[in-house]
C-alpha positions as CSV (number, residue, x, y, z in Angstrom):
1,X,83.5,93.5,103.6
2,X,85.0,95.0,100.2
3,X,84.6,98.7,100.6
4,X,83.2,100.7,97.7
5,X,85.5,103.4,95.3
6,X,82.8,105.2,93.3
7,X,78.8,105.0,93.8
8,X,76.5,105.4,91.0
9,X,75.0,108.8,91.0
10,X,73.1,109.5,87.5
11,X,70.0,108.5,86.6
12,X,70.5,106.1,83.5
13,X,73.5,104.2,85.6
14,X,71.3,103.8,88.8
15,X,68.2,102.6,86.4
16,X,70.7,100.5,84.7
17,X,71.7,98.7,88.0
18,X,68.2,98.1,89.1
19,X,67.0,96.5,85.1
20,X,70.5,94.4,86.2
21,X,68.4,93.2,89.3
22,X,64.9,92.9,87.7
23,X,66.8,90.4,85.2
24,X,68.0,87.8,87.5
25,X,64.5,88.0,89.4
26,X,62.6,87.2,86.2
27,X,65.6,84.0,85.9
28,X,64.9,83.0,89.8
29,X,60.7,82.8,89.0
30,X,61.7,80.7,85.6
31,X,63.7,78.2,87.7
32,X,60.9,78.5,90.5
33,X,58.1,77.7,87.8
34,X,60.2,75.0,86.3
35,X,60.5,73.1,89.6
36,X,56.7,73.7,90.1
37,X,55.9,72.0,87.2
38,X,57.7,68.8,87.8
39,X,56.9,68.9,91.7
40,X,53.4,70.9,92.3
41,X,54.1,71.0,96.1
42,X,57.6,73.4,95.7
43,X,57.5,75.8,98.4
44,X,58.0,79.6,97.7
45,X,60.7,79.7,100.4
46,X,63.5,79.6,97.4
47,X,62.1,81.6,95.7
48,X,61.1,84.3,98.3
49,X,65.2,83.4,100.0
50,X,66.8,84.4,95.7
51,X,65.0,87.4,95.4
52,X,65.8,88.8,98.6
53,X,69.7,88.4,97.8
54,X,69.1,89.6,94.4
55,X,67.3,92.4,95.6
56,X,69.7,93.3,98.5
57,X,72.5,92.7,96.2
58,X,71.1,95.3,93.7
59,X,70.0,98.2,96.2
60,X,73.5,97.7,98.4
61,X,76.3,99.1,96.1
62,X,73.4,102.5,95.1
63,X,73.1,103.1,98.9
64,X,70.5,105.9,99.4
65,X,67.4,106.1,99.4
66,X,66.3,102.6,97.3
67,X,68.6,101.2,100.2
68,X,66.7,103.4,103.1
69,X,62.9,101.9,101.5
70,X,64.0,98.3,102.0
71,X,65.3,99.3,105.4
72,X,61.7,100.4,106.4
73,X,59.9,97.3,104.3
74,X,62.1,95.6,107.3
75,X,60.5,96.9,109.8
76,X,56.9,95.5,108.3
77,X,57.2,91.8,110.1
78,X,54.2,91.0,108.9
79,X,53.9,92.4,105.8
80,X,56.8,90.7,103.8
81,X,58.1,86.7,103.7
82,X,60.6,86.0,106.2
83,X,63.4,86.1,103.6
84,X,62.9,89.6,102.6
85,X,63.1,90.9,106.2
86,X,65.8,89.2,107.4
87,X,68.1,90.3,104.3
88,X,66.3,93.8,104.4
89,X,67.2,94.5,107.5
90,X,70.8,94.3,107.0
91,X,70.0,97.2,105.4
92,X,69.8,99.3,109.0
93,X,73.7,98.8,109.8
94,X,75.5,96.4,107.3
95,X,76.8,97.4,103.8
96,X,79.7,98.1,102.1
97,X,80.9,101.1,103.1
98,X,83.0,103.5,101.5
99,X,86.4,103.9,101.1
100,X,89.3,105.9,102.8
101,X,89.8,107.9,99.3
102,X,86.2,108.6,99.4
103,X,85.6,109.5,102.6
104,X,88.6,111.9,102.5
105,X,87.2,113.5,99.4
106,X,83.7,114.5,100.9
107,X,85.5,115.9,104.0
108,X,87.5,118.5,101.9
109,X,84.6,119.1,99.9
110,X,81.6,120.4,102.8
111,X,84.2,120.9,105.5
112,X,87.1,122.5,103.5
113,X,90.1,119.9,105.2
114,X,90.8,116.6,105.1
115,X,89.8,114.3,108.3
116,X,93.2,114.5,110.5
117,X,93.7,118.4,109.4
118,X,90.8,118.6,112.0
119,X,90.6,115.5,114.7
120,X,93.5,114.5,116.6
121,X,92.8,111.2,115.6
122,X,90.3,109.3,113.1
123,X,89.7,106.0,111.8
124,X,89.9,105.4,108.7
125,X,87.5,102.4,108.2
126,X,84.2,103.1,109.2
127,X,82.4,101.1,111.9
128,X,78.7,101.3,111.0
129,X,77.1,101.7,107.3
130,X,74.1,102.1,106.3
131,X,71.7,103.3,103.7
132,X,72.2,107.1,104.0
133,X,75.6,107.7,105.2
134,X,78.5,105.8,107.5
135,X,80.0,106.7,110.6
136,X,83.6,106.6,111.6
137,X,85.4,107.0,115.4
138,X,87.5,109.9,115.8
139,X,88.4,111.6,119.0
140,X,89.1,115.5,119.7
141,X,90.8,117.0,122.3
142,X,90.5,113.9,124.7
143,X,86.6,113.4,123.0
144,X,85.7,110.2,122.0
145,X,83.5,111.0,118.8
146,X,81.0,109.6,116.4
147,X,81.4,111.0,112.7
148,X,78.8,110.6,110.0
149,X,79.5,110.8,106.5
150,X,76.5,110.9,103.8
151,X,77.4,109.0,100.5
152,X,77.9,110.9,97.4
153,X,75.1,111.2,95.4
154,X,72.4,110.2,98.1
155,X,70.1,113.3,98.4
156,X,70.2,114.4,94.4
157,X,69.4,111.2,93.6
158,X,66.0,110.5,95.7
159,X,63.6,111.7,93.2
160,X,64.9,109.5,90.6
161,X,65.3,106.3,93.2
162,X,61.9,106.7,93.9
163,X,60.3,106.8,90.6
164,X,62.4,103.2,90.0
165,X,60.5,101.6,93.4
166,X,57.3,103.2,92.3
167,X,56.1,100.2,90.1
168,X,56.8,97.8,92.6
169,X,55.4,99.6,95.5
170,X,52.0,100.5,93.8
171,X,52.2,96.3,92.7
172,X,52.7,95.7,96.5
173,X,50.2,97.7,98.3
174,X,47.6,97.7,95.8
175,X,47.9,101.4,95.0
176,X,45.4,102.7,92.4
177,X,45.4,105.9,91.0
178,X,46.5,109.6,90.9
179,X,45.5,109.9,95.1
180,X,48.7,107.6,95.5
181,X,50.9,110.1,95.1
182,X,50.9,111.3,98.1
183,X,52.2,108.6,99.7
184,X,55.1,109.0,98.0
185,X,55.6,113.0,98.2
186,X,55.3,112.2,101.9
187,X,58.5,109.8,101.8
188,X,60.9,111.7,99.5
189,X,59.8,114.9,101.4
190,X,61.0,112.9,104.7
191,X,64.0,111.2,102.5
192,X,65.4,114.1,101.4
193,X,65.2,116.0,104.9
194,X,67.6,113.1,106.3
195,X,69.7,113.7,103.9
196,X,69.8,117.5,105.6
197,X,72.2,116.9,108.4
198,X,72.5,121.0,109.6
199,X,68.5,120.1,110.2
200,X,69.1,116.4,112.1
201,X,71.7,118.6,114.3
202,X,69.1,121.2,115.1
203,X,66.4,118.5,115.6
204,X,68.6,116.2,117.6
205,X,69.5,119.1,119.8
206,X,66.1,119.8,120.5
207,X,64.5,116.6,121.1
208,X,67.2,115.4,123.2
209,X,66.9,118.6,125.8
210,X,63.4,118.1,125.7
211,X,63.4,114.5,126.6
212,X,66.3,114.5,129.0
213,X,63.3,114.8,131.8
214,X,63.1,110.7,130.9
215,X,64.9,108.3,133.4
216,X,66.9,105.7,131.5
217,X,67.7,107.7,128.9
218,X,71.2,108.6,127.2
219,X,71.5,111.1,124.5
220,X,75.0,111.8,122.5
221,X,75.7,116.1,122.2
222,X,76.5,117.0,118.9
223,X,79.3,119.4,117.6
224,X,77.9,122.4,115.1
225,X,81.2,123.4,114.6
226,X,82.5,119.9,113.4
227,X,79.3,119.4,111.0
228,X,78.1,120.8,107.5
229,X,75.9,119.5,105.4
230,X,76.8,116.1,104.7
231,X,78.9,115.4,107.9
232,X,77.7,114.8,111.4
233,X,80.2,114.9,114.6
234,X,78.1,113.6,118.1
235,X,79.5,111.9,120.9
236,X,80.6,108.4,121.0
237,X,78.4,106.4,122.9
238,X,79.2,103.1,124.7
239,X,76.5,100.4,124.3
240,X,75.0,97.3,122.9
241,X,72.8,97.6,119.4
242,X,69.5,97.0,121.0
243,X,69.0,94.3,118.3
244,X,72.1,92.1,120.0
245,X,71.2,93.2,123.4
246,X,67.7,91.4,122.9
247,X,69.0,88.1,121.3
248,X,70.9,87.7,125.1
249,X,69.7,86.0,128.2
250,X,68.7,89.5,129.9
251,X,66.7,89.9,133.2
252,X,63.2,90.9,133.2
253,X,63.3,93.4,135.1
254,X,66.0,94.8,132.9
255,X,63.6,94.4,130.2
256,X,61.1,96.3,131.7
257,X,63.1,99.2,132.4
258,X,64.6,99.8,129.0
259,X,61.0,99.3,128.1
260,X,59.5,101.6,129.9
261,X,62.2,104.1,128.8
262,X,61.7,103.4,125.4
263,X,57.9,104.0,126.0
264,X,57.9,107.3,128.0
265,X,60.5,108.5,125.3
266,X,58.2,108.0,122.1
267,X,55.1,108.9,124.3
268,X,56.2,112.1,125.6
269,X,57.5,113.5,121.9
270,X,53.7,112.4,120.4
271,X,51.4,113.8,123.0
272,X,54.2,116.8,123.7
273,X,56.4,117.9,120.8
274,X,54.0,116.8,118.7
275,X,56.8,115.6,116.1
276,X,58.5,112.3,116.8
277,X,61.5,109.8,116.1
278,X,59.9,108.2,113.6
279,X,62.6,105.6,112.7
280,X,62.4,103.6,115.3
281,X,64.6,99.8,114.5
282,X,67.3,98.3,116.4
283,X,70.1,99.8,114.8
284,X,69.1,103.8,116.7
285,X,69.4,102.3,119.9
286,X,72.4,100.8,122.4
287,X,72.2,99.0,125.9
288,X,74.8,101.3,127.9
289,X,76.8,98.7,130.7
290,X,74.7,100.9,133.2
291,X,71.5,99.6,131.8
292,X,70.2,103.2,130.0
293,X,68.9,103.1,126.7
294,X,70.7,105.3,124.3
295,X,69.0,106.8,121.3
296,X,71.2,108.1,118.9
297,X,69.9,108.9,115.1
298,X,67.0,111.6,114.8
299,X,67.4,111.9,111.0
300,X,63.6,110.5,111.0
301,X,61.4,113.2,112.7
302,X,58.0,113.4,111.4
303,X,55.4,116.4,112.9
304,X,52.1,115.4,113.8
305,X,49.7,118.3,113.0
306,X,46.8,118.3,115.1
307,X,44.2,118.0,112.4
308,X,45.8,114.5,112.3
309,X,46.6,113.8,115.6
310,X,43.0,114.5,117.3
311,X,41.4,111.8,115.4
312,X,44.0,109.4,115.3
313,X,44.1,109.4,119.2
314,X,40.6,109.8,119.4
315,X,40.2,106.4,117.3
316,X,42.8,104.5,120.4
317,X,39.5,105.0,122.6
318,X,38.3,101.7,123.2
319,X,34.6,103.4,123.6
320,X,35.2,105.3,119.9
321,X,35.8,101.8,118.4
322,X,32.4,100.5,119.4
323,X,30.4,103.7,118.8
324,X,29.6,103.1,115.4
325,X,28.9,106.9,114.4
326,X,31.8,108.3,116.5
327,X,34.0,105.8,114.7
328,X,32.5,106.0,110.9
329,X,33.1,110.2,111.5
330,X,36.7,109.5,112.3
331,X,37.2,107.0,109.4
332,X,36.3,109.5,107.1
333,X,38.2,112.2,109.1
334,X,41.7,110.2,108.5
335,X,40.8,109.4,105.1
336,X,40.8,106.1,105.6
337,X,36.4,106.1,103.7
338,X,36.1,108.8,101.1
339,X,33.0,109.8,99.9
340,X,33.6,107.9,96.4
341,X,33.1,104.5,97.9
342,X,31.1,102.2,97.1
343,X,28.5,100.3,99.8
344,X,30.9,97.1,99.0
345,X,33.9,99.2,99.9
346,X,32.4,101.4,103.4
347,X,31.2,97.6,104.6
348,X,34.1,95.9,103.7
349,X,37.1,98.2,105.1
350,X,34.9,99.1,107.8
351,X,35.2,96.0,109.2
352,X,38.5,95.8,108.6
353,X,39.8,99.0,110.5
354,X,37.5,97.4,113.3
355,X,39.2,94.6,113.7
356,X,42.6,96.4,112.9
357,X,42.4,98.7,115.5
358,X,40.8,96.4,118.4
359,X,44.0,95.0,118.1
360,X,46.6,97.5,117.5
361,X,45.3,100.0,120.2
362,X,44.7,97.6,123.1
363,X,48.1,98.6,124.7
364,X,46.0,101.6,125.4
365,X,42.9,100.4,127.1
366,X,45.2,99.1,130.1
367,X,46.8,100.6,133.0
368,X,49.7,98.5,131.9
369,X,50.6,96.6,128.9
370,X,52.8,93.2,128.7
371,X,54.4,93.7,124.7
372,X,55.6,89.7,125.4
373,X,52.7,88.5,125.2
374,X,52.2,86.0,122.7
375,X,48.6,86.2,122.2
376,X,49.0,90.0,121.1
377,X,51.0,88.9,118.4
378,X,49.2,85.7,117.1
379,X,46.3,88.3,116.5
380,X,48.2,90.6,114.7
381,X,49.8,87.6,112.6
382,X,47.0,85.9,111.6
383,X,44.9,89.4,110.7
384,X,48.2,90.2,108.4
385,X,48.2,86.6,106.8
386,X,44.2,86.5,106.5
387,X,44.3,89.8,104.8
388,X,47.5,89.1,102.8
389,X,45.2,86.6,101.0
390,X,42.2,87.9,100.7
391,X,40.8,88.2,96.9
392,X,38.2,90.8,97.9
393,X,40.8,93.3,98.7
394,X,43.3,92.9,95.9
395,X,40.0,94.1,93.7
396,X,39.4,97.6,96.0
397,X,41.5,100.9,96.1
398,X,44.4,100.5,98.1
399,X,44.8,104.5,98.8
400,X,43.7,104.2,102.5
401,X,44.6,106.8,105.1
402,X,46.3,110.3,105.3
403,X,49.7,110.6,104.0
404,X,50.4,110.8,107.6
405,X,49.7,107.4,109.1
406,X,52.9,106.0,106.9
407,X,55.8,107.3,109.2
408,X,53.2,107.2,112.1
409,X,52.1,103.5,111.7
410,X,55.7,103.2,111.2
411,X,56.9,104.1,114.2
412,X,54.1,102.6,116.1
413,X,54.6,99.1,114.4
414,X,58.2,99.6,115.1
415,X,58.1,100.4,118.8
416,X,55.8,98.2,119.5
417,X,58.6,95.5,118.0
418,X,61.1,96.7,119.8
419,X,59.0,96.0,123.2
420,X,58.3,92.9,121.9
421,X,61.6,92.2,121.6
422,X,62.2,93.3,125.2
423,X,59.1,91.2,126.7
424,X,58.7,94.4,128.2
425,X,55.7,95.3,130.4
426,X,55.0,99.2,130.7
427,X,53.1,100.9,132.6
428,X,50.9,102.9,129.8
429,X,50.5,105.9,131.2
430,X,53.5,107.0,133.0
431,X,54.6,109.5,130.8
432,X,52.2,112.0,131.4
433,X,54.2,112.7,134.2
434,X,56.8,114.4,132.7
435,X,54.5,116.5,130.3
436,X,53.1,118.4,133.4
């Protein structure tokens, strides 16, 4: 992959590379509605397959935070066509990174010396990059080590980068007015703090200590003295990507294990520290050859206040769901009904959230949960796609929620994948073991 010499930093030149894109989208839905008109029956599978490239393409070379909103659209399974997650998600650890010249630069500009002034030895390609910043081996007085390097550019340019996804993400989700906003506060607060890596260090050393009381579980140390800024120095870690380690013929039991790991992890930072690893895809996790899972990015850590988190738990109670005042109070708790409704609107996404959270928070009303089961995800497919094309809804307020269920939902639709992708059974309640 060719690696990149310069990345566009200013405003006009980024907008300028994403009106570049827009162009030869509006070309790929001419060619789509020519072909429609001679053959009615054309699929959108082209279509949906050209605009992902083109997208992709676009978003790749500007790296940052554009890049980093694909990467979480990936995550959403059910949300986009096939197309668009599968290029998307290249997003997490496959892009062109940037070159020696480049990488040399940044280290004498936030560490004051170039890369082999201060390991004893470092690679000069990178092995991993993706849409924040790169990482490079290097090893330190007999250390094998993990360097990150955040591109140029990335954090001054997240206000801007948003307001060019904007459009399209109001268009997508069916945002309506000024309430939308802070939806997006909410991710270029989060953006710009992973672009903070003296605050991922600190939060990285934290979480890990606190959750080294979790069998099964690897975490790197990380080196203040060989960070700043915009570079990150950790351990290297031996392992799998938990995305390759899943597409192999791995026992069950296996499985279950990492599963459960992955499980206790995530549950013991929610209903402990309160905050949580809220990024939460394939590419933050490796298989060690002793069969630990390793967690090593905590860029992502979103806190849960508690005027969020009482309701939000108290709506997983299966007897909540089916008290009908209980559950309306906590609807409008979360935001998710707001007193301007209409009677059309408090029926309609009433039932919806119902339905919604029958199925997401079944894991919950079991001793112990099987994430490969089929079933479970044939009911959350078919809820997506009946919703996806439902006329009723694309007429009503999208604004639904507390700025807080977007990197919560996030992580829980993306842990839940990953156990999917284990077949993992847990055993739902184990954690609470290692609270007391």
């Amino acid at each position: 992959m060719k690696s990149l010499d310069t990345i566009p930093t200013g405003k006009i030149e980024r907008a300028g590379k994403l009106v570049k894109t827009g162009v030869k989208i509006g070309g790929n839905y001419v060619k789509y509605y020519g072909k429609k008109l001679v053959d009615p029956q054309t699929s959108k599978d082209t279509l949906d397959q050209d605009n992902a490239e083109d997208i992709y393409d676009g978003l790749k070379s500007l790296k940052g935070s554009a890049l980093k909103v694909a990467q979480m659209l990936s995550m959403e399974k059910n949300l986009l066509p096939r197309a668009y997650v599968e290029k998307f998600s290249l997003s997490q650890f496959s892009v062109p990174p940037l070159s020696a010249p480049l990488v040399r630069k940044t280290f004498k500009k936030y560490l004051d010396k170039y890369p082999e002034d201060i390991f004893d030895e470092f690679e000069r390609d990178s092995v991993n990059a993706a849409s924040i910043g790169q990482v490079h081996r290097a090893e330190k007085d007999g250390k094998k080590l993990a360097v990150k390097i955040q591109y140029p550019g990335v954090a001054e340019s997240i206000s801007s980068d948003l307001a060019l996804v904007k459009p399209v993400a109001i268009k997508m989700f069916n945002l309506k007015g000024k309430d939308s906003e802070k939806y997006f506060k909410e991710v270029e607060h989060k953006l710009i703090e992973e672009t903070n890596y003296i605050l991922e260090l600190e939060q990285s050393h934290e979480i890990t200590t606190a959750c080294s009381v979790i069998p099964n579980m690897e975490f790197p140390k990380y080196y203040r003295e060989l960070s700043s800024e915009r570079i990150l120095t950790m351990d290297w870690m031996e392992g799998t990507h938990l995305g390759e380690f899943t597409r192999t013929d791995f026992d069950a039991e296996l499985g279950n294990t990492l599963g459960q790991a992955l499980w206790d992890f995530y549950m013991f930072q929610i209903h402990k520290l309160r905050r949580v690893h809220a990024d939460p895809h394939p590419g933050n996790f490796l298989v060690s050859e002793s069969g630990k899972l390793i967690a090593i990015d905590f860029g992502c850590i979103k806190q849960i206040p508690d005027d969020f988190y009482v309701p939000y738990f108290e709506l997983a109670k299966e007897e909540n769901i089916n008290n009908d005042k209980i559950f309306m109070e906590k609807l409008y708790k979360l935001e998710i009904l707001t007193s301007t409704d209409s009677e059309e609107e408090l029926k309609f996404f009433k039932a919806l959230f119902k339905e919604m959270l029958t199925i997401f928070t079944s894991p919950f009303h079991k001793e112990t949960f099987d994430f490969g089961d089929e079933g479970f995800w044939s009911k959350i497919a078919n809820l997506s796609e009946r919703y996806s094309k439902d006329e009723q809804i694309r007429k009503m307020n999208g604004n639904r929620g507390s700025k807080h269920f977007l990197y919560i939902n996030r992580t829980f639709f993306g842990l839940y994948n990953l156990l999917h992708d284990l077949k993992a059974k847990v055993n739902v309640n184990h954690f609470e073991r290692y609270i007391d």
